[in-house]
N, CA and C atoms of all chains as a GROMACS GRO file, in nm:
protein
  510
    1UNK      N    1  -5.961   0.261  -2.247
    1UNK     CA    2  -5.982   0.255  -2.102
    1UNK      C    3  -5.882   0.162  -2.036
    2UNK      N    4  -5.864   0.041  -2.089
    2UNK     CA    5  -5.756  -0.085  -2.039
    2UNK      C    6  -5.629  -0.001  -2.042
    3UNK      N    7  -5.602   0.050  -2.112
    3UNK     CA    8  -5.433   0.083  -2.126
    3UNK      C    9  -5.435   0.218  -2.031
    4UNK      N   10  -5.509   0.310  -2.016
    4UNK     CA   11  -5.513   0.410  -1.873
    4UNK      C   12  -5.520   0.329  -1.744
    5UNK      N   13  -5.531   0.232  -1.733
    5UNK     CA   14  -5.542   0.200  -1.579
    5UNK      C   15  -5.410   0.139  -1.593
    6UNK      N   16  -5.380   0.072  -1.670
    6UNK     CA   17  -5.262  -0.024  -1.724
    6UNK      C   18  -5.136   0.073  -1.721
    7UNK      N   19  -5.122   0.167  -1.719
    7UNK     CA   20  -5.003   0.277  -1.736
    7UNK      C   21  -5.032   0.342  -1.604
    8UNK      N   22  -5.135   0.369  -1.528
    8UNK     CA   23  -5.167   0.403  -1.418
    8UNK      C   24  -5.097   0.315  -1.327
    9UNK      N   25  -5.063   0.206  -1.362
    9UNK     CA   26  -4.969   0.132  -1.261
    9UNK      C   27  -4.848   0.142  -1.195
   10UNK      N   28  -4.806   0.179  -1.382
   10UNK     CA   29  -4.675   0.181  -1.411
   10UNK      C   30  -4.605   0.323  -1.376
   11UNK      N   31  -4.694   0.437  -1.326
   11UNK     CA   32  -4.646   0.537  -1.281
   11UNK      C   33  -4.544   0.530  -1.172
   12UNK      N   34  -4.417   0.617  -1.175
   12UNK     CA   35  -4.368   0.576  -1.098
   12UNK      C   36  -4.216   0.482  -1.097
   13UNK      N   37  -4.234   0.431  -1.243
   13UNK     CA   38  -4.187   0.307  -1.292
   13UNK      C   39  -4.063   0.361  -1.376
   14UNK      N   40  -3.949   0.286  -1.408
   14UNK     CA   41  -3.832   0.341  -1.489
   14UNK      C   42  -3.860   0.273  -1.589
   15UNK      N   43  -3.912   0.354  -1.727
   15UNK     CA   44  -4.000   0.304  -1.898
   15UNK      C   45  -3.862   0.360  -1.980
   16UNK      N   46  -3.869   0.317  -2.051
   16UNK     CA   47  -3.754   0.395  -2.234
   16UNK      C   48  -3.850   0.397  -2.310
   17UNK      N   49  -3.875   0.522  -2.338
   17UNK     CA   50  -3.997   0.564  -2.468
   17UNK      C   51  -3.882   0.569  -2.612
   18UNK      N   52  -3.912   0.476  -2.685
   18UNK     CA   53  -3.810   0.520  -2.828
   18UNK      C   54  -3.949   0.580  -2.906
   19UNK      N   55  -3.871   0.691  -2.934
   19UNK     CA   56  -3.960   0.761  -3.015
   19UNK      C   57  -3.956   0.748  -3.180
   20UNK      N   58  -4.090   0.832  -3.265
   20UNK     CA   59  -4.070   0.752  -3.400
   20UNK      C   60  -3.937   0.836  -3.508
   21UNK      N   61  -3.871   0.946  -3.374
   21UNK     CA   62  -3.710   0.969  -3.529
   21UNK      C   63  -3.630   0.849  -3.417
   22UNK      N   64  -3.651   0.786  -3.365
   22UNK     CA   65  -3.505   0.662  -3.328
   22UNK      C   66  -3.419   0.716  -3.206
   23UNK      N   67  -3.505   0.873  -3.108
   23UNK     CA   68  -3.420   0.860  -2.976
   23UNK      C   69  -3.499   0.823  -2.869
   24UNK      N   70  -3.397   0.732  -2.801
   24UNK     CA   71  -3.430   0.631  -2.708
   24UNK      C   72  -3.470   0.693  -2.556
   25UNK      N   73  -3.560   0.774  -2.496
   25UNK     CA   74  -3.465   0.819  -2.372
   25UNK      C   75  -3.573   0.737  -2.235
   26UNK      N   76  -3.502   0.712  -2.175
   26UNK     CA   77  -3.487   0.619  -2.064
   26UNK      C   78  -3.522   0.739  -1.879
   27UNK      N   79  -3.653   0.694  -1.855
   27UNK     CA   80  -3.697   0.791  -1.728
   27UNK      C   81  -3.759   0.720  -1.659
   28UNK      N   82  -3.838   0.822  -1.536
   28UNK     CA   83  -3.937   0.750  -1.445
   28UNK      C   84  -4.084   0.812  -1.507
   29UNK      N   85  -4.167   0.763  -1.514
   29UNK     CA   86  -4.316   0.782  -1.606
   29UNK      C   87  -4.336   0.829  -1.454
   30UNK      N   88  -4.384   0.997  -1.507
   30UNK     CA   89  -4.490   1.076  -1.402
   30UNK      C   90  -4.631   1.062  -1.462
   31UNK      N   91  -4.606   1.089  -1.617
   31UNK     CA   92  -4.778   1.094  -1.649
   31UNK      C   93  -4.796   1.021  -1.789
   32UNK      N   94  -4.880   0.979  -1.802
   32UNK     CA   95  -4.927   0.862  -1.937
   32UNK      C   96  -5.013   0.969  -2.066
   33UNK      N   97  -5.008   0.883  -2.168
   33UNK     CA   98  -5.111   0.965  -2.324
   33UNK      C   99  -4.970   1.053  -2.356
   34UNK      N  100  -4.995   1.154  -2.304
   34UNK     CA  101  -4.880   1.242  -2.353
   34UNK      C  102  -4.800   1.167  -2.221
   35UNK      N  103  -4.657   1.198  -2.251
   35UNK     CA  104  -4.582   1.123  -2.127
   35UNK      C  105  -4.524   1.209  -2.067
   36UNK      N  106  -4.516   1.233  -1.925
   36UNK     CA  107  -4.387   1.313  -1.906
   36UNK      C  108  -4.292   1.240  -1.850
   37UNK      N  109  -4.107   1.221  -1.840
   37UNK     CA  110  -4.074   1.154  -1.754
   37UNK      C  111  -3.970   1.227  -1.659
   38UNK      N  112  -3.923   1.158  -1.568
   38UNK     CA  113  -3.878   1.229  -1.442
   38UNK      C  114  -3.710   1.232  -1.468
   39UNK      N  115  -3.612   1.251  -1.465
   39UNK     CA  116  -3.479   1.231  -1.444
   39UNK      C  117  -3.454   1.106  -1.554
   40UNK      N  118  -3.401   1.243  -1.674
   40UNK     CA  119  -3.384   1.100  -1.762
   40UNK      C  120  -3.317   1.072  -1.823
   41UNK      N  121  -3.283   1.026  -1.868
   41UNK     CA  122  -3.119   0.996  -1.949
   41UNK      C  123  -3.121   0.928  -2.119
   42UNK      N  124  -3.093   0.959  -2.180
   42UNK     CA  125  -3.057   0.922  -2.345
   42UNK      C  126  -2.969   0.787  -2.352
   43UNK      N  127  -3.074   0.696  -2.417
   43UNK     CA  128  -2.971   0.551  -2.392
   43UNK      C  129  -2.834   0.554  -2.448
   44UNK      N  130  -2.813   0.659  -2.581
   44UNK     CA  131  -2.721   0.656  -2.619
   44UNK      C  132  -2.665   0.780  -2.641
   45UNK      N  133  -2.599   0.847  -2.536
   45UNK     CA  134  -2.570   1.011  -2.465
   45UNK      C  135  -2.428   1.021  -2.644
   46UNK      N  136  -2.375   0.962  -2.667
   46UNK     CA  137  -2.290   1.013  -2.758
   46UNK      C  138  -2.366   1.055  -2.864
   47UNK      N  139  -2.431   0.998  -2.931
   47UNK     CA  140  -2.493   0.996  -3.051
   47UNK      C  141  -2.611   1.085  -3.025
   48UNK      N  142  -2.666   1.141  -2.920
   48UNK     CA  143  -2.730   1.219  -2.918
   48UNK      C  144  -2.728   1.281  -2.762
   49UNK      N  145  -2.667   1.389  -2.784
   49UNK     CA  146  -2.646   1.502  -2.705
   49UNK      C  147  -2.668   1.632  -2.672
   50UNK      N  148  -2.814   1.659  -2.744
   50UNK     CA  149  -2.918   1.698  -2.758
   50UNK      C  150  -2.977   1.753  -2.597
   51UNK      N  151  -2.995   1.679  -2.548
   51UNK     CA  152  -3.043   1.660  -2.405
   51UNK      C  153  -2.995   1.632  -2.284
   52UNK      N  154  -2.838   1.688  -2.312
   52UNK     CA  155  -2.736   1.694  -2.193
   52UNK      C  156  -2.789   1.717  -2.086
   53UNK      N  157  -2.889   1.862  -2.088
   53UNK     CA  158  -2.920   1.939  -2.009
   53UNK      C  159  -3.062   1.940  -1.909
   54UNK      N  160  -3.127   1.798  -1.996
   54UNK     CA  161  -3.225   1.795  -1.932
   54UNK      C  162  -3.278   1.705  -1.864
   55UNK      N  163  -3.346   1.710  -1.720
   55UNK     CA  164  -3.359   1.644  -1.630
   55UNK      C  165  -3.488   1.565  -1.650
   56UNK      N  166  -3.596   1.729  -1.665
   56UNK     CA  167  -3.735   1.597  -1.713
   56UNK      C  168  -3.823   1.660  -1.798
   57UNK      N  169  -3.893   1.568  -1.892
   57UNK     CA  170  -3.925   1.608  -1.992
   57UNK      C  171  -4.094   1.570  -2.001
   58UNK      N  172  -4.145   1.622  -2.142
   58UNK     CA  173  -4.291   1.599  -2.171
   58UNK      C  174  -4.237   1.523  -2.349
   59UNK      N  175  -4.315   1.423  -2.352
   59UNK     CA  176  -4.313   1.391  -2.444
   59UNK      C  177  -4.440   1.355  -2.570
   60UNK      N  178  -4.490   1.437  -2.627
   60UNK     CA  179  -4.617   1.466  -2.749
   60UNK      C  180  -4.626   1.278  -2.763
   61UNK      N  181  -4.794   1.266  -2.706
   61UNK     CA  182  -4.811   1.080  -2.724
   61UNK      C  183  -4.804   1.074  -2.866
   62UNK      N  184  -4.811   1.191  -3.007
   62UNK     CA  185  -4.829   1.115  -3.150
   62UNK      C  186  -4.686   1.066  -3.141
   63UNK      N  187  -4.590   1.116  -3.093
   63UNK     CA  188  -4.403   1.087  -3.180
   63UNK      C  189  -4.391   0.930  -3.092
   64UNK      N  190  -4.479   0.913  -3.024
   64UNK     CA  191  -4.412   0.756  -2.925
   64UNK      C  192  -4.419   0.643  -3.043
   65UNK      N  193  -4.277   0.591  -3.030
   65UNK     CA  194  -4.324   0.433  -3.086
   65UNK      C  195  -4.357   0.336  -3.020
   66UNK      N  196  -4.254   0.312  -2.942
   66UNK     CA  197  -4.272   0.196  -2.814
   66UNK      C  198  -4.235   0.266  -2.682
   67UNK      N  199  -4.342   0.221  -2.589
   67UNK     CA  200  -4.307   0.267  -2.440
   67UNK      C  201  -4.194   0.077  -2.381
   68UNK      N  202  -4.125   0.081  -2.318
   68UNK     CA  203  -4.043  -0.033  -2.291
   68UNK      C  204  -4.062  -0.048  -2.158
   69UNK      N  205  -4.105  -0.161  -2.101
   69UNK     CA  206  -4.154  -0.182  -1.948
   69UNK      C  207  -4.057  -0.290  -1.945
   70UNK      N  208  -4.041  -0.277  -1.800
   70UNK     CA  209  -3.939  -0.353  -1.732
   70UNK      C  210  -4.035  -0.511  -1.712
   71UNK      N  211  -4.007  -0.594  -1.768
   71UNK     CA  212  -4.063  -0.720  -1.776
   71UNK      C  213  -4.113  -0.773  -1.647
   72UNK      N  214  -4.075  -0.780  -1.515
   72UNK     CA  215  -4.122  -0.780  -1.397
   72UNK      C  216  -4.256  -0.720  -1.348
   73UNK      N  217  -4.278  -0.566  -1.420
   73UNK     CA  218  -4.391  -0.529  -1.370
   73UNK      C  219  -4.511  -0.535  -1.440
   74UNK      N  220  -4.501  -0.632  -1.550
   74UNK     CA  221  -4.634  -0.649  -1.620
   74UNK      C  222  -4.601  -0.771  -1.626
   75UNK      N  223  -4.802  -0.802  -1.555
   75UNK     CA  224  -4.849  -0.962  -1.576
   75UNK      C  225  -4.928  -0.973  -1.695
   76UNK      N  226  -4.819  -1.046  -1.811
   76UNK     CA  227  -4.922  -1.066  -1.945
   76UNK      C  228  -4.999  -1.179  -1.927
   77UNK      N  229  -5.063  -1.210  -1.834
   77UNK     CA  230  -5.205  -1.321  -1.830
   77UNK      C  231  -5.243  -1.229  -1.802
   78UNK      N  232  -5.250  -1.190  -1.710
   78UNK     CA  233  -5.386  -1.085  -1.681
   78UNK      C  234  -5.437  -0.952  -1.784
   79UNK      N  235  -5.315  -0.897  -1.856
   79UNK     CA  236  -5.305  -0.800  -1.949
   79UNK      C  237  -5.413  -0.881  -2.075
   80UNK      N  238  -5.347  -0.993  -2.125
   80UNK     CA  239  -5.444  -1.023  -2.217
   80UNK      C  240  -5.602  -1.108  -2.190
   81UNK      N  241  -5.592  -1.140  -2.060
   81UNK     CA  242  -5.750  -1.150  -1.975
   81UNK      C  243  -5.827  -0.996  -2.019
   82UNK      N  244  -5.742  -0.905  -1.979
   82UNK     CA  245  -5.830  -0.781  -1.933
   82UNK      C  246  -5.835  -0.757  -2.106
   83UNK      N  247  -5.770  -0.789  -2.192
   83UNK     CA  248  -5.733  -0.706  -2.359
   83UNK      C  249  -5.852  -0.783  -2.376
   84UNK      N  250  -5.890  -0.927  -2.380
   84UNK     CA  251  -6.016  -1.026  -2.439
   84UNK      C  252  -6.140  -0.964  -2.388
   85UNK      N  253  -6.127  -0.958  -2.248
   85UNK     CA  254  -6.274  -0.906  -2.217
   85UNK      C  255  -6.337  -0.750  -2.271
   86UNK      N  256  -6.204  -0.691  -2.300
   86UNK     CA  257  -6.218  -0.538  -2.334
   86UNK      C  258  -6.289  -0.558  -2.504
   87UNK      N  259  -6.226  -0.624  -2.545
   87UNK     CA  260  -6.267  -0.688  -2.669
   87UNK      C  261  -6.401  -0.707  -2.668
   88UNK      N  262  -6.467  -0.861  -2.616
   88UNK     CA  263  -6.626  -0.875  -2.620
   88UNK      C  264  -6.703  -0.729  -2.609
   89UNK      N  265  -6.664  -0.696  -2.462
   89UNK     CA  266  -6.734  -0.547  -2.456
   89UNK      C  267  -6.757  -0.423  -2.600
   90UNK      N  268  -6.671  -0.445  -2.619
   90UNK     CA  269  -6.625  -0.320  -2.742
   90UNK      C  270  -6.757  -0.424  -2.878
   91UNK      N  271  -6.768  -0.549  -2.901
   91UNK     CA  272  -6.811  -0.560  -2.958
   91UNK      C  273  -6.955  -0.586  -2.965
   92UNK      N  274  -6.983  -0.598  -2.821
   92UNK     CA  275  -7.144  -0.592  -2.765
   92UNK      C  276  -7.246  -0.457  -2.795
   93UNK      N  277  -2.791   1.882  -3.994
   93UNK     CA  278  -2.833   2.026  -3.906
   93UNK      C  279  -2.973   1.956  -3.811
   94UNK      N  280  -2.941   1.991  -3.708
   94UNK     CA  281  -3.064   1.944  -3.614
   94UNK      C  282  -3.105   2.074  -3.548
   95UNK      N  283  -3.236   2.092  -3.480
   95UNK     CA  284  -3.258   2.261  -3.385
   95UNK      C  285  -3.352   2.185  -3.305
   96UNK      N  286  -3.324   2.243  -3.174
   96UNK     CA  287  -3.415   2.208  -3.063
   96UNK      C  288  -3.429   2.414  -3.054
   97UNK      N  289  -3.531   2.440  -3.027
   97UNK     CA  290  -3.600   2.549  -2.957
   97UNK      C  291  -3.592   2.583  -2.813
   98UNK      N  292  -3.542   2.668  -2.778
   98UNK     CA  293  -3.558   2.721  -2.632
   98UNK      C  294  -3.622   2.804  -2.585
   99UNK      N  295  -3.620   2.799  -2.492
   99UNK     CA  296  -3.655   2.929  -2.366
   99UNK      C  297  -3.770   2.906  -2.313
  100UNK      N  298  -3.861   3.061  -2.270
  100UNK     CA  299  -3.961   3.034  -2.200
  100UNK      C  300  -4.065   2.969  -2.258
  101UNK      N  301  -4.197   2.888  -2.232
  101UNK     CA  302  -4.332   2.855  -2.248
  101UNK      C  303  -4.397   2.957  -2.199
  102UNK      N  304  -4.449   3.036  -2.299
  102UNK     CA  305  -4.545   3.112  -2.148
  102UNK      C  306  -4.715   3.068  -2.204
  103UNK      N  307  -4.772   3.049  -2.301
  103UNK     CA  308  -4.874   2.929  -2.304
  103UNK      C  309  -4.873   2.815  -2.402
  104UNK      N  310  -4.984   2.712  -2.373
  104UNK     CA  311  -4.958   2.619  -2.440
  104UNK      C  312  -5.153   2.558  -2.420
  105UNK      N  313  -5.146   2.493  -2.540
  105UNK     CA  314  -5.255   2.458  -2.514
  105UNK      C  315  -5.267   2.286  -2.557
  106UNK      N  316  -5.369   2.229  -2.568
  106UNK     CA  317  -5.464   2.111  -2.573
  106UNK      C  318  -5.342   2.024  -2.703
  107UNK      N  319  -5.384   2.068  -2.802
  107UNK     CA  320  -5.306   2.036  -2.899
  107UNK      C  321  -5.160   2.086  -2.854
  108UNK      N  322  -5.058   2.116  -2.776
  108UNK     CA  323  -4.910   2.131  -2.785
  108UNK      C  324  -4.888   2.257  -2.883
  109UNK      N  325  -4.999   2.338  -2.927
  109UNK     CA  326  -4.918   2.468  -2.985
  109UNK      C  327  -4.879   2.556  -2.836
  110UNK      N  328  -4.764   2.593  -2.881
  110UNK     CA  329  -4.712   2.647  -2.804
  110UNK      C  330  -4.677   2.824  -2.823
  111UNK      N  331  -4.637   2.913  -2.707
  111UNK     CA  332  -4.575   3.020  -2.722
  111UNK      C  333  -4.462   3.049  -2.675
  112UNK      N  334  -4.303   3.053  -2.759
  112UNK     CA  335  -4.216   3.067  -2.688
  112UNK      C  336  -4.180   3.222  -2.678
  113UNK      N  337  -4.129   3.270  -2.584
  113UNK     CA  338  -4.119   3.346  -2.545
  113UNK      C  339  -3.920   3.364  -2.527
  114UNK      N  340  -3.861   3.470  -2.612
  114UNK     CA  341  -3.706   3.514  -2.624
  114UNK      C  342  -3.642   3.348  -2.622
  115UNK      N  343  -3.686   3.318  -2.767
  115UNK     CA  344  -3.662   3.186  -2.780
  115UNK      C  345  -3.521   3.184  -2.865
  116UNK      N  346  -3.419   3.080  -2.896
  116UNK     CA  347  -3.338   3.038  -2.976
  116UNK      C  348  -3.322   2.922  -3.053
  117UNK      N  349  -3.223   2.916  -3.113
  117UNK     CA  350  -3.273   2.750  -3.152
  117UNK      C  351  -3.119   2.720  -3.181
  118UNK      N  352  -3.101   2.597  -3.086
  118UNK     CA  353  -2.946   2.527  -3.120
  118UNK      C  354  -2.947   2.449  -3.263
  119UNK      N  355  -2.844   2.459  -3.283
  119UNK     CA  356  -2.861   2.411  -3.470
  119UNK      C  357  -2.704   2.310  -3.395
  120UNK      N  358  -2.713   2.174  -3.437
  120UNK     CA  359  -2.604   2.066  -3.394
  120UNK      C  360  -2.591   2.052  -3.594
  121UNK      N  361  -2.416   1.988  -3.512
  121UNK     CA  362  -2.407   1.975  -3.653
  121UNK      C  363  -2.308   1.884  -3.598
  122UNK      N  364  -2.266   1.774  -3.714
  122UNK     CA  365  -2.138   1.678  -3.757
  122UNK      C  366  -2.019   1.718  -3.727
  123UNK      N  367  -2.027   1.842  -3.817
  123UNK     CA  368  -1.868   1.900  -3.866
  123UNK      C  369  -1.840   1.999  -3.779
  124UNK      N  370  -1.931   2.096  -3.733
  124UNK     CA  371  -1.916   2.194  -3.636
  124UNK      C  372  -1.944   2.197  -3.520
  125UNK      N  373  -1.921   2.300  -3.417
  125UNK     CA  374  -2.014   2.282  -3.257
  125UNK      C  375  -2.126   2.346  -3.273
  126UNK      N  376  -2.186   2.357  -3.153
  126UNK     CA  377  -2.309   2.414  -3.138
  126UNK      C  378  -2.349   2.572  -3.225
  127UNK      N  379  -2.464   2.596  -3.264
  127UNK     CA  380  -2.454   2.740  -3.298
  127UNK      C  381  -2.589   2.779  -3.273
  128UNK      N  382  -2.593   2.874  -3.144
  128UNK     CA  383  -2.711   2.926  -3.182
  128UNK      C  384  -2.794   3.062  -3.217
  129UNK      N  385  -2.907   3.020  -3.274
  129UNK     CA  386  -2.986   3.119  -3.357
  129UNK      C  387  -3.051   3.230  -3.263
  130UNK      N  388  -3.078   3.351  -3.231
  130UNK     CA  389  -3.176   3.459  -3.134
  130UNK      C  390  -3.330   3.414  -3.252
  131UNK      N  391  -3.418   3.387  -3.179
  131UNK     CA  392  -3.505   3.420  -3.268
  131UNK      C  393  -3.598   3.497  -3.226
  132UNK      N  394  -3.630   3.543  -3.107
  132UNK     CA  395  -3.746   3.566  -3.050
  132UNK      C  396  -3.887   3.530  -3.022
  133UNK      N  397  -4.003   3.582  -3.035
  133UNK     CA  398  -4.122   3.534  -3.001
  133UNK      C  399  -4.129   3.446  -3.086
  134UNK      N  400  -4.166   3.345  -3.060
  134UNK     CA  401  -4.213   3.222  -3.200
  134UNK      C  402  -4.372   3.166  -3.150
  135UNK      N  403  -4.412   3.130  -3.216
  135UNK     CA  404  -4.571   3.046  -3.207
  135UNK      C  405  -4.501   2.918  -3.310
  136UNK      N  406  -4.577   2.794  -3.200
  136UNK     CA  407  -4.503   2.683  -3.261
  136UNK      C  408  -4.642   2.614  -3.277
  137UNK      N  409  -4.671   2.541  -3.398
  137UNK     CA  410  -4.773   2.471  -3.406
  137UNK      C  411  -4.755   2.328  -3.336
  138UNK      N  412  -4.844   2.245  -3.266
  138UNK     CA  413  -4.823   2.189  -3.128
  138UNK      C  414  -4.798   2.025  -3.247
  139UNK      N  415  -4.860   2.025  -3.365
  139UNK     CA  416  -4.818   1.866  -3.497
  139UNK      C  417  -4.643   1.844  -3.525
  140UNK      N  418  -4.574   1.964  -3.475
  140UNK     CA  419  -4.432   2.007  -3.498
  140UNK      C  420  -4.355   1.950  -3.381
  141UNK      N  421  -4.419   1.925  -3.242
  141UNK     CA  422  -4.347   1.960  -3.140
  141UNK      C  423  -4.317   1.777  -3.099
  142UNK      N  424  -4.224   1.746  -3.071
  142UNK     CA  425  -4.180   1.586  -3.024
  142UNK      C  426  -4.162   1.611  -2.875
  143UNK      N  427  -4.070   1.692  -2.834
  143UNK     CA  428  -3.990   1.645  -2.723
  143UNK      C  429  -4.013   1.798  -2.651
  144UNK      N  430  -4.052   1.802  -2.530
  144UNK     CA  431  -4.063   1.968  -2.474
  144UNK      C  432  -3.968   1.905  -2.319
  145UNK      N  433  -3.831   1.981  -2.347
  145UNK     CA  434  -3.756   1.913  -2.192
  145UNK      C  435  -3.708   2.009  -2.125
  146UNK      N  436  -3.734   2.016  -1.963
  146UNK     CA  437  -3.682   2.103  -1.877
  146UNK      C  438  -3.534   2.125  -1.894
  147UNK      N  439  -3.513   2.246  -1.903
  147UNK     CA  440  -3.338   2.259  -1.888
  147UNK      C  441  -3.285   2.315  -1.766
  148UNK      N  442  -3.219   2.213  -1.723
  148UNK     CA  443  -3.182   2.216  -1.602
  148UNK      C  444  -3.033   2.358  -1.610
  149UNK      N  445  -3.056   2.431  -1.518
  149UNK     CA  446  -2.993   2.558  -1.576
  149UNK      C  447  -2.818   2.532  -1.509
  150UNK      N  448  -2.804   2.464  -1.417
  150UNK     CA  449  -2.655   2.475  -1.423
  150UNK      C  450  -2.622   2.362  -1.486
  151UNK      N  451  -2.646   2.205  -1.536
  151UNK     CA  452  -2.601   2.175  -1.576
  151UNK      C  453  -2.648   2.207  -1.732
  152UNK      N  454  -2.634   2.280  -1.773
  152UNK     CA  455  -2.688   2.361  -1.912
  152UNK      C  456  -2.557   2.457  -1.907
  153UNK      N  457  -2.541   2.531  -1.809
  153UNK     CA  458  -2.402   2.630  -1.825
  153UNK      C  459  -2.280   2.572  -1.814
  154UNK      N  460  -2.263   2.438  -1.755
  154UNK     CA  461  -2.101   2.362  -1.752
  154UNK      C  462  -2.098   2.301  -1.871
  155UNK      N  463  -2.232   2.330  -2.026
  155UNK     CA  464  -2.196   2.317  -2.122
  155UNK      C  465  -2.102   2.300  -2.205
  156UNK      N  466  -2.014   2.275  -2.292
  156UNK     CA  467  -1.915   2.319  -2.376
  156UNK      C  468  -1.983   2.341  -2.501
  157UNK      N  469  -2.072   2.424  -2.552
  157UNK     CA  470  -2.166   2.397  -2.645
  157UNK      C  471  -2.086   2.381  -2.792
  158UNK      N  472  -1.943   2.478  -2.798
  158UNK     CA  473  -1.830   2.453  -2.930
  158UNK      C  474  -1.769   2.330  -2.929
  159UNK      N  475  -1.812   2.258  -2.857
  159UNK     CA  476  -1.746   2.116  -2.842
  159UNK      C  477  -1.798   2.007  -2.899
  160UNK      N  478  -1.958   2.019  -2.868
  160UNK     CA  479  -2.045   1.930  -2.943
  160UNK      C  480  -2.066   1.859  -3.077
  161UNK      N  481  -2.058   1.782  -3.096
  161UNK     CA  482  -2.069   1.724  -3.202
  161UNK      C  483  -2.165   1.625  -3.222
  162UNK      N  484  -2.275   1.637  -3.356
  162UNK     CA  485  -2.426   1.530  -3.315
  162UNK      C  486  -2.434   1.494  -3.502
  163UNK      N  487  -2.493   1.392  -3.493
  163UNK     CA  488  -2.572   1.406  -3.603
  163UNK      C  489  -2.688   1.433  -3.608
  164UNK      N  490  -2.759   1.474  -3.733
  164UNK     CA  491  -2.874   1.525  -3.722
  164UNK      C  492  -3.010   1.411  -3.633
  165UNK      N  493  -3.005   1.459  -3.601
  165UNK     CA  494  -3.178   1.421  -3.566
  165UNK      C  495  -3.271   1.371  -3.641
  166UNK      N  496  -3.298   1.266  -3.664
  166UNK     CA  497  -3.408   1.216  -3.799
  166UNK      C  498  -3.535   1.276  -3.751
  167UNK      N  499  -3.613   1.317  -3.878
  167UNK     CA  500  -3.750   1.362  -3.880
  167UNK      C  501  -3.830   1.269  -3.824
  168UNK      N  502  -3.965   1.302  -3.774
  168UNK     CA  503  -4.066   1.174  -3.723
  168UNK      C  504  -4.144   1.134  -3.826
  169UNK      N  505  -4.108   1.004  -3.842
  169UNK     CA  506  -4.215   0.910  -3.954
  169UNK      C  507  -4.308   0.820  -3.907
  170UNK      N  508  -4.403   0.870  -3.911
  170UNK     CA  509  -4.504   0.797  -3.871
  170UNK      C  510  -4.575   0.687  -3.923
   0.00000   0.00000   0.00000
């Protein structure tokens, strides 16, 4: 539940999903779980050129490794406020 | 050898199996350019599928697809 409202933010937002074979690609997050992103670009267009052609994509949430947020738009006090309390709950 | 799949979606469901519809599949390679495969109707099981990306159709045709040169694509390890 924490991490849907938590990505619900971030919609909108320019994320780099590296996925788990190692390509990096760099968009604007339209939708979260499964991702789709908007106008996006391959961090590293030589080495993979694959996706010359494409503007915006869907990306399957099992292949994500790391979603990469721009450090500005996440407050980690409050993230791990909301992660602790999500915690007690879960264990009540 | 790497293959991305093309063409139409015409359904798809919950799990990402998909139906492509007058599909192909670009095969990248090191040593060679682009080559691609006709395959036709395919049913793709949706545990297979990573990346599903719009192809933007003109910049898709100012292609040079014999030009390309990639290495393969690593498999997903989970």
């Amino acid at each position: 539940m924490l991490f849907y409202s938590f990505f619900k933010s971030l919609v909108g937002k320019d994320v780099v999903v590296e996925l788990k074979n190692d390509l990096s690609i760099c968009g604007t997050l339209h939708s979260y779980l499964n991702i789709k992103l908007t106008d996006i670009s391959v961090t590293d267009p030589e080495k993979y050129p694959h996706m010359l052609s494409v503007k915006n994509c869907f990306i399957r949430g099992s292949v994500v490794r790391y979603v990469q947020l721009p450090a500005d738009e996440v407050d980690t006090q409050l993230l791990q406020d909301a992660a602790r309390k999500e915690a007690l709950q879960q264990k009540q | 050898m790497t293959s991305a799949l093309e063409n139409y979606i015409n359904r798809f469901d919950q799990t990402i199996n998909l139906i492509l519809d007058e599909s192909h599949e670009r095969v990248f390679s090191s040593s060679q350019g682009v080559e691609q495969v006709v395959l036709g109707l395919y049913i793709v099981r949706g545990d297979n599928v990573a990346v599903i990306g719009e192809i933007d159709e003109e910049t898709d045709s100012a292609l040079d697809l014999g030009n390309i040169r990639a290495e393969p694509l690593n498999s997903v390890a989970h």
